[in-house]
Backbone as XML, in Angstrom:
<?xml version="1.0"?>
<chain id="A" units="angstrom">
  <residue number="1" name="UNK">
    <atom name="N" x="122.819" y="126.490" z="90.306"/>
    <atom name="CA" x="123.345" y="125.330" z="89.612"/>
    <atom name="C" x="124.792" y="125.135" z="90.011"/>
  </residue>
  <residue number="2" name="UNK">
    <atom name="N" x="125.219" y="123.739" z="90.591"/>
    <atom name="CA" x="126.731" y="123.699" z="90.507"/>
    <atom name="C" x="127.685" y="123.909" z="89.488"/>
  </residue>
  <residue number="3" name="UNK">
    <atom name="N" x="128.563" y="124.777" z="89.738"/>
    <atom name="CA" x="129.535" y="124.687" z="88.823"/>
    <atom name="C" x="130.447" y="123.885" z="88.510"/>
  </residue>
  <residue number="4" name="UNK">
    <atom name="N" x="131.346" y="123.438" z="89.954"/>
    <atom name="CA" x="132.012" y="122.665" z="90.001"/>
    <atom name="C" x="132.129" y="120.898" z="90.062"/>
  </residue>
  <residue number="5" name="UNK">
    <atom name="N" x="133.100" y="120.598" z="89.774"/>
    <atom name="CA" x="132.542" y="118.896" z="89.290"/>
    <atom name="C" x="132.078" y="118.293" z="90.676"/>
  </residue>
  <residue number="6" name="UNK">
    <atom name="N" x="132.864" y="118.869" z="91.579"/>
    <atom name="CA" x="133.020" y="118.351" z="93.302"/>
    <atom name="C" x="131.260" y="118.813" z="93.422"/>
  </residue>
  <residue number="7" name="UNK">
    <atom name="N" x="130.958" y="119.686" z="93.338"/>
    <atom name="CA" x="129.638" y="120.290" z="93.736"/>
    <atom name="C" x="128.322" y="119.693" z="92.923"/>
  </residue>
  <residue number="8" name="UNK">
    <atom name="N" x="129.063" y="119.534" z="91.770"/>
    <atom name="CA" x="127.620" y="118.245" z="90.846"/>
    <atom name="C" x="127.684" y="117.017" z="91.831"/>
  </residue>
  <residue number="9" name="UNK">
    <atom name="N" x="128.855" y="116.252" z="92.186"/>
    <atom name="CA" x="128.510" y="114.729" z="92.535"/>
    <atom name="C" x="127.989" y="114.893" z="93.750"/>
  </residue>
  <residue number="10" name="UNK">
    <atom name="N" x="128.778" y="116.476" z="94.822"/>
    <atom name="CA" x="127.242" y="116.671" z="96.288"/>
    <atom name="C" x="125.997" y="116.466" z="95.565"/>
  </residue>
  <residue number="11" name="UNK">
    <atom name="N" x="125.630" y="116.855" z="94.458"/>
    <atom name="CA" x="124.658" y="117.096" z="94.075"/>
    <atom name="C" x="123.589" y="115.365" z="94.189"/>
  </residue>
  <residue number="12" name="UNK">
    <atom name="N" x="124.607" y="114.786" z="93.310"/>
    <atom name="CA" x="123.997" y="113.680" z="92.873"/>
    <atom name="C" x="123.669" y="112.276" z="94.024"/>
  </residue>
  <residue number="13" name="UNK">
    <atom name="N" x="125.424" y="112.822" z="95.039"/>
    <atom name="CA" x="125.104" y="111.916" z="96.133"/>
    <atom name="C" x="124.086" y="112.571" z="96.868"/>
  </residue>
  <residue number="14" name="UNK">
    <atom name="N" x="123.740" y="113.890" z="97.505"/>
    <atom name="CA" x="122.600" y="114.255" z="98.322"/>
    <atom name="C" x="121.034" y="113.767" z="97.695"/>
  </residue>
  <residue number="15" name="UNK">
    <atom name="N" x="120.760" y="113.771" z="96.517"/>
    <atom name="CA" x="119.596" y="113.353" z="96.026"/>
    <atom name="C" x="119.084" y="111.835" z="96.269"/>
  </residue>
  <residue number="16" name="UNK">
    <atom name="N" x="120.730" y="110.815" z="96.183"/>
    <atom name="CA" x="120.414" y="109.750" z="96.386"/>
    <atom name="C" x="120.226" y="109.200" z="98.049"/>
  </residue>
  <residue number="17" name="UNK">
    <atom name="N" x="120.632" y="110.201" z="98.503"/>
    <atom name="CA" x="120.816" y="109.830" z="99.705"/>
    <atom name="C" x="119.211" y="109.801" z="100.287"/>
  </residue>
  <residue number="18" name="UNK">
    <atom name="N" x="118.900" y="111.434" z="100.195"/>
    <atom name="CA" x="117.425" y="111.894" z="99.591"/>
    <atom name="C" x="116.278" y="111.209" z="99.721"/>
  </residue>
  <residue number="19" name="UNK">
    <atom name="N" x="116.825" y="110.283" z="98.873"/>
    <atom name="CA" x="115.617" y="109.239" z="98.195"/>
    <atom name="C" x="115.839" y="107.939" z="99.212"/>
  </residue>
  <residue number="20" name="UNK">
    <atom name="N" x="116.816" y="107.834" z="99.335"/>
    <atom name="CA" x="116.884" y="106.290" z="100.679"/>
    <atom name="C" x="116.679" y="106.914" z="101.827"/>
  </residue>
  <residue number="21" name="UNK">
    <atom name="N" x="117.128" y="108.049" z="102.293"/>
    <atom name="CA" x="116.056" y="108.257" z="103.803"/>
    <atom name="C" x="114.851" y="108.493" z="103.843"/>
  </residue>
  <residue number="22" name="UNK">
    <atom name="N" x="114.289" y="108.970" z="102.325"/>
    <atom name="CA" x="112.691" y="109.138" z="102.152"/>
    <atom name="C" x="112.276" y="107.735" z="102.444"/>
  </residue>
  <residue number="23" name="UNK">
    <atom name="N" x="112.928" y="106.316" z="101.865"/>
    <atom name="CA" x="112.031" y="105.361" z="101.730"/>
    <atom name="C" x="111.870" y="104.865" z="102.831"/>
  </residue>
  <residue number="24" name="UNK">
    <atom name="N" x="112.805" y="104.597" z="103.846"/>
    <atom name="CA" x="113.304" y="104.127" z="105.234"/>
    <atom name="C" x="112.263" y="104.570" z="105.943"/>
  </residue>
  <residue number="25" name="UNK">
    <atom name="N" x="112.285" y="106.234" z="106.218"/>
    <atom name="CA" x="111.614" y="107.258" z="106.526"/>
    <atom name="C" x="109.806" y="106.720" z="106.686"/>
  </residue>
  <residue number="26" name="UNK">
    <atom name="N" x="109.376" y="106.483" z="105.373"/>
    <atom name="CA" x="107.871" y="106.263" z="105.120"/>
    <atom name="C" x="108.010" y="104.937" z="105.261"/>
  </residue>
  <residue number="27" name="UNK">
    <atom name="N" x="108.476" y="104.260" z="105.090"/>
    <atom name="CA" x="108.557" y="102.531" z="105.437"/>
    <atom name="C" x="108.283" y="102.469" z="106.926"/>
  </residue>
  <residue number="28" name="UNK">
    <atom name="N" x="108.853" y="102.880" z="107.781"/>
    <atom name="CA" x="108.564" y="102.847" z="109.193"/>
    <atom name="C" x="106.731" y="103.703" z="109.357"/>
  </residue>
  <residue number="29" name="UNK">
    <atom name="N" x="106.949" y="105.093" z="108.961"/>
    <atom name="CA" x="105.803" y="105.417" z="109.456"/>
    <atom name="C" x="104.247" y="104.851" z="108.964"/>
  </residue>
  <residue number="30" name="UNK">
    <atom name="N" x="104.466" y="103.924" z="107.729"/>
    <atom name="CA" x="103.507" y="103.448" z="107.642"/>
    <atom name="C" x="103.290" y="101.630" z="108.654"/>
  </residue>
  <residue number="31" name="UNK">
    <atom name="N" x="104.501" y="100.923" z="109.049"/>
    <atom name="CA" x="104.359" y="100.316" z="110.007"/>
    <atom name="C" x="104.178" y="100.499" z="111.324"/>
  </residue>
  <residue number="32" name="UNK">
    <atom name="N" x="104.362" y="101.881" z="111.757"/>
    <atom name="CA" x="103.827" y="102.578" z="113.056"/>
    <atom name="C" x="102.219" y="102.696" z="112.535"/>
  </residue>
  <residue number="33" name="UNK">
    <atom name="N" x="101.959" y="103.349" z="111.706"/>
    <atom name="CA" x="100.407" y="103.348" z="111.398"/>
    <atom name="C" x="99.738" y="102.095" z="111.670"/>
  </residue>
  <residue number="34" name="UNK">
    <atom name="N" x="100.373" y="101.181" z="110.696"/>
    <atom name="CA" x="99.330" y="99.693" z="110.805"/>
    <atom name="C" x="99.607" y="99.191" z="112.331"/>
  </residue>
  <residue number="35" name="UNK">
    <atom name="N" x="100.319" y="99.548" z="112.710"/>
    <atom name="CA" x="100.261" y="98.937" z="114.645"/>
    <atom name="C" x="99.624" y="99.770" z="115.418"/>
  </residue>
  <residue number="36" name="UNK">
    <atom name="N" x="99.610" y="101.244" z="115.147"/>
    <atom name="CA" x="98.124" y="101.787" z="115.964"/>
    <atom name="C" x="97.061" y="101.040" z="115.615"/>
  </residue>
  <residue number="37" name="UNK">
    <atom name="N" x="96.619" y="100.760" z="114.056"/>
    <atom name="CA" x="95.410" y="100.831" z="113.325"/>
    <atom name="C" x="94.814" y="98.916" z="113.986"/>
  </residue>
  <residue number="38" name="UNK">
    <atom name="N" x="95.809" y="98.386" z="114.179"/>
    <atom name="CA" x="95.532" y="97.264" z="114.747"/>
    <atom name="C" x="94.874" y="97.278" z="115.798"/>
  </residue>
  <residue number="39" name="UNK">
    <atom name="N" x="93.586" y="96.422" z="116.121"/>
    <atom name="CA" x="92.845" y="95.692" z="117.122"/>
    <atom name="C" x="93.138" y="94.601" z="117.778"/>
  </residue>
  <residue number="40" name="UNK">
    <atom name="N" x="93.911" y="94.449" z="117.430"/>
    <atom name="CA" x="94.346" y="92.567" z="117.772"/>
    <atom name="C" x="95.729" y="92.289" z="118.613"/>
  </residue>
  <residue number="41" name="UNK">
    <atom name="N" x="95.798" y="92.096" z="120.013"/>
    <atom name="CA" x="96.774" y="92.644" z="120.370"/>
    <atom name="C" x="98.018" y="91.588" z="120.635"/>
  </residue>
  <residue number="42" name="UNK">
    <atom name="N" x="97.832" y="90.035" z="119.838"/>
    <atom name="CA" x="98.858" y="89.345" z="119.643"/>
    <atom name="C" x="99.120" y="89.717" z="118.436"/>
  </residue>
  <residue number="43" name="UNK">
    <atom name="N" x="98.446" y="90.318" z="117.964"/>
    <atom name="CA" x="99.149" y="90.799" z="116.270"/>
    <atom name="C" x="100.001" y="91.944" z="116.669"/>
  </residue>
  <residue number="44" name="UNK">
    <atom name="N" x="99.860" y="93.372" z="117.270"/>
    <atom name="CA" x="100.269" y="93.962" z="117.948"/>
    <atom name="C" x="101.867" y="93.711" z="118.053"/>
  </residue>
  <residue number="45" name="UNK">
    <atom name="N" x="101.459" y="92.550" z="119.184"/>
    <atom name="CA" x="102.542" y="92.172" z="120.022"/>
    <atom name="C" x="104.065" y="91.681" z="119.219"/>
  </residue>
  <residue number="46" name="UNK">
    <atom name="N" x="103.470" y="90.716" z="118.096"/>
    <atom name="CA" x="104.098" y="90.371" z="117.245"/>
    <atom name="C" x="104.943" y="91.274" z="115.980"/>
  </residue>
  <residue number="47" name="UNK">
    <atom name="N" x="104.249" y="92.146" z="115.884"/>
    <atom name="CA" x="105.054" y="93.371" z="114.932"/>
    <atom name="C" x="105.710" y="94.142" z="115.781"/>
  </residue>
  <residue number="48" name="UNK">
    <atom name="N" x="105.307" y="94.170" z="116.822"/>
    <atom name="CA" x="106.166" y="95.487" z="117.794"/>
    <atom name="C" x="107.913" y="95.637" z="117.702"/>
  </residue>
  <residue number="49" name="UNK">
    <atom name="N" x="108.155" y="94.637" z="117.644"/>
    <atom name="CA" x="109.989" y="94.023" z="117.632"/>
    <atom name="C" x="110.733" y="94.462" z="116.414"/>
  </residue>
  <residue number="50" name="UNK">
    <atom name="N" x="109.730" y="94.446" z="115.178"/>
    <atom name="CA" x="110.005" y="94.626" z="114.462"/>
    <atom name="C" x="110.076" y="96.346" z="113.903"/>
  </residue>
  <residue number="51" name="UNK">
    <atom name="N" x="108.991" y="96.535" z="114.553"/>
    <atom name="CA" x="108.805" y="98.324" z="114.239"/>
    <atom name="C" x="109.597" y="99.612" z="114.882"/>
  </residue>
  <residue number="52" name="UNK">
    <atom name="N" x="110.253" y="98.427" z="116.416"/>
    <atom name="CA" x="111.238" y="98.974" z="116.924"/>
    <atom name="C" x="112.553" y="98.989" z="116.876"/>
  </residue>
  <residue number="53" name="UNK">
    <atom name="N" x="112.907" y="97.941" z="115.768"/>
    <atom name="CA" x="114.151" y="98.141" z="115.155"/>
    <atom name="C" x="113.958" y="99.034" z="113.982"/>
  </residue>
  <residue number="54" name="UNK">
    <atom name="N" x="113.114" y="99.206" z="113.275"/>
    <atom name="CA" x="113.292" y="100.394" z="112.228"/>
    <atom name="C" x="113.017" y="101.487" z="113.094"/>
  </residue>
  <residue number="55" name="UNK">
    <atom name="N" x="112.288" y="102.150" z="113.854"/>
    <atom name="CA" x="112.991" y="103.178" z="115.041"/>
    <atom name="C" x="114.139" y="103.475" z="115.077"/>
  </residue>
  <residue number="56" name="UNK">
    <atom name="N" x="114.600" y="102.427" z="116.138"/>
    <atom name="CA" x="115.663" y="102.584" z="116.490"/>
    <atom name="C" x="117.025" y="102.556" z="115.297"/>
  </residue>
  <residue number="57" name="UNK">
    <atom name="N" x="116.742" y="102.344" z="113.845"/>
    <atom name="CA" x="117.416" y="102.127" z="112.987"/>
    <atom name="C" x="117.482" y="103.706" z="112.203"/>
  </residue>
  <residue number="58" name="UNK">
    <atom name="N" x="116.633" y="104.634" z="112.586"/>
    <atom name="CA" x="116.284" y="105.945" z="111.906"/>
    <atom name="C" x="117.048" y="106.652" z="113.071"/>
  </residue>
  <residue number="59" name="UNK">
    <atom name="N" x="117.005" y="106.757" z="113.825"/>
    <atom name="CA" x="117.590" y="107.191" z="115.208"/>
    <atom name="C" x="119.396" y="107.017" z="114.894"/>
  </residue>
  <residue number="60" name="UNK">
    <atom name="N" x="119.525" y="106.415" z="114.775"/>
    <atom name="CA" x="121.107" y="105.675" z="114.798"/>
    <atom name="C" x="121.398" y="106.497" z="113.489"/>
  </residue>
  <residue number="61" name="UNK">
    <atom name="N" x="120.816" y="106.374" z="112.633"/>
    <atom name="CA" x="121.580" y="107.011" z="110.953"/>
    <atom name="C" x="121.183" y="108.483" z="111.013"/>
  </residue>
  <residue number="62" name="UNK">
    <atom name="N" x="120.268" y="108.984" z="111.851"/>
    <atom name="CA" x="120.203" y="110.877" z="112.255"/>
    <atom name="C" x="119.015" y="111.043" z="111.739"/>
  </residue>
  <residue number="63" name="UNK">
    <atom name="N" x="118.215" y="109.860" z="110.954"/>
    <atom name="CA" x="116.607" y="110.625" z="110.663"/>
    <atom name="C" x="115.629" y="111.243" z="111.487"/>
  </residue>
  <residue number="64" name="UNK">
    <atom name="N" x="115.765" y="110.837" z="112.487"/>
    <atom name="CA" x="115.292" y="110.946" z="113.508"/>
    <atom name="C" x="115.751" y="111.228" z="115.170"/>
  </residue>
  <residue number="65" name="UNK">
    <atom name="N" x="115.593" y="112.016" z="115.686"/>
    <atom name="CA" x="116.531" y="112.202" z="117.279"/>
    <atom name="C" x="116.036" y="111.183" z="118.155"/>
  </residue>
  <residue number="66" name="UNK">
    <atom name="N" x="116.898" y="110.436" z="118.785"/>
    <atom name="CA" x="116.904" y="109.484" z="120.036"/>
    <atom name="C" x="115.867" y="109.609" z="120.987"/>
  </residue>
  <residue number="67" name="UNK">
    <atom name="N" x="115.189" y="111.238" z="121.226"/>
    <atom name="CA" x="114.635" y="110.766" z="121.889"/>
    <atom name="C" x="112.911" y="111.010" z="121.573"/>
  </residue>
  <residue number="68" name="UNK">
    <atom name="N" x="112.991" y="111.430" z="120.052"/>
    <atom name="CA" x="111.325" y="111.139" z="119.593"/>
    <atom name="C" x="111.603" y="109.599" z="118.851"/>
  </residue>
  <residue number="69" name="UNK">
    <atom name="N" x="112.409" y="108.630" z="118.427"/>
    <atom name="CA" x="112.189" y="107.204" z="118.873"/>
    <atom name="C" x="112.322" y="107.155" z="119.774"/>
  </residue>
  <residue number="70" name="UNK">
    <atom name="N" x="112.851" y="107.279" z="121.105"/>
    <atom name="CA" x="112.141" y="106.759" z="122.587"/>
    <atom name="C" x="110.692" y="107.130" z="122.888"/>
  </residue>
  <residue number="71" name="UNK">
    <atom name="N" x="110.543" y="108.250" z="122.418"/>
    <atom name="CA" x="108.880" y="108.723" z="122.016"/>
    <atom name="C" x="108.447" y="107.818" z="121.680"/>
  </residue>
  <residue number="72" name="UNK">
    <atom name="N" x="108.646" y="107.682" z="120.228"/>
    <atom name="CA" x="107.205" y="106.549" z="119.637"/>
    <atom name="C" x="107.227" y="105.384" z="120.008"/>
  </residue>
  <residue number="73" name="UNK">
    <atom name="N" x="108.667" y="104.879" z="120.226"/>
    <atom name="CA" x="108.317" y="103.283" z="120.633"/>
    <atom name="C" x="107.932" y="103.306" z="122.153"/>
  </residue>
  <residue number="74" name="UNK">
    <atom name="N" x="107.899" y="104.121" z="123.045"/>
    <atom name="CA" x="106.767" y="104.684" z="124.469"/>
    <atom name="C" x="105.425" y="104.560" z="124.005"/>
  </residue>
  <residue number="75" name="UNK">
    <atom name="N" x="104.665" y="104.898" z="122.949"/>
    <atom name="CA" x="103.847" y="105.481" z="122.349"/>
    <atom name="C" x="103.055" y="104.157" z="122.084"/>
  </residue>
  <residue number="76" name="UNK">
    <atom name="N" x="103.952" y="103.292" z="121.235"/>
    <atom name="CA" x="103.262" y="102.345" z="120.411"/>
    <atom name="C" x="102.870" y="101.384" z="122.007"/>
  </residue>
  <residue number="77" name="UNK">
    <atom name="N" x="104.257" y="101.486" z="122.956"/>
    <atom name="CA" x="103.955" y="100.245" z="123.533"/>
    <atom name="C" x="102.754" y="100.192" z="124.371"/>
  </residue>
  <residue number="78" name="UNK">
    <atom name="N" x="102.447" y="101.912" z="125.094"/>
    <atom name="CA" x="101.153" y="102.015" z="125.878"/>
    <atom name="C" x="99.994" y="101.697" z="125.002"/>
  </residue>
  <residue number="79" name="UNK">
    <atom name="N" x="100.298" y="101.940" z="123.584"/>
    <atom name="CA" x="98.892" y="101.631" z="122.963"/>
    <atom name="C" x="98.581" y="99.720" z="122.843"/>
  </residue>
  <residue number="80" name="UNK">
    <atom name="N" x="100.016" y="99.331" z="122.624"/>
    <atom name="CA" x="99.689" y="97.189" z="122.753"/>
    <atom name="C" x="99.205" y="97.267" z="124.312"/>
  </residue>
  <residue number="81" name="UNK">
    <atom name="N" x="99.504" y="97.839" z="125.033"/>
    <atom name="CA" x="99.445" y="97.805" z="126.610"/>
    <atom name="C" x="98.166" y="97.551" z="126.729"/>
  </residue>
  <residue number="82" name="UNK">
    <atom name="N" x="96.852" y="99.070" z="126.252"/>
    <atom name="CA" x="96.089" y="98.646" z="126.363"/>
    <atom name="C" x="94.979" y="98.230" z="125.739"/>
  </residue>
  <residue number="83" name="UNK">
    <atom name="N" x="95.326" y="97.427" z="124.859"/>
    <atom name="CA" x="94.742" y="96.333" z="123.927"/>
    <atom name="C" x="93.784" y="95.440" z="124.756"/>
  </residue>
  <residue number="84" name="UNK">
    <atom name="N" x="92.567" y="94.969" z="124.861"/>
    <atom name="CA" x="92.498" y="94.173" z="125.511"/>
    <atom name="C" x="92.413" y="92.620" z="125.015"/>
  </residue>
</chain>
């Protein structure tokens, strides 16, 4: 338990912090999901822009390392690739 007052508000800012990289975090990986889970590859095509700025937006703030988003958005694009 913190003792100190400095060491409660780490406390309180790490939890909140916590909780907004959790949401960011699962917000993306469930829009990476629905763009595998997609068949349709102007639908695909059309979310892709979007799924690669929350990537690249997890990457930039440290959720993620630079180069497993260069991973997935590699990942997603061979899979619109071969959509037919």
């Amino acid at each position: 338990m913190a003792n100190t007052s400095s060491a409660k508000k780490a406390d309180r800012q790490s939890e909140r912090h916590r909780l907004h990289n959790r949401y960011y975090a699962k917000t993306t990986r469930n829009a990476i999901r629905d763009i595998r889970n997609t068949k349709d590859k102007a639908a695909a095509e059309k979310q892709a822009p979007a799924v690669f700025a929350m990537i690249d937006k997890l990457a930039k703030i440290g959720l993620i390392h630079k180069n497993k988003a260069a991973n997935l958005k590699s990942g997603i694009q061979v899979y619109i690739n071969k959509l037919a």
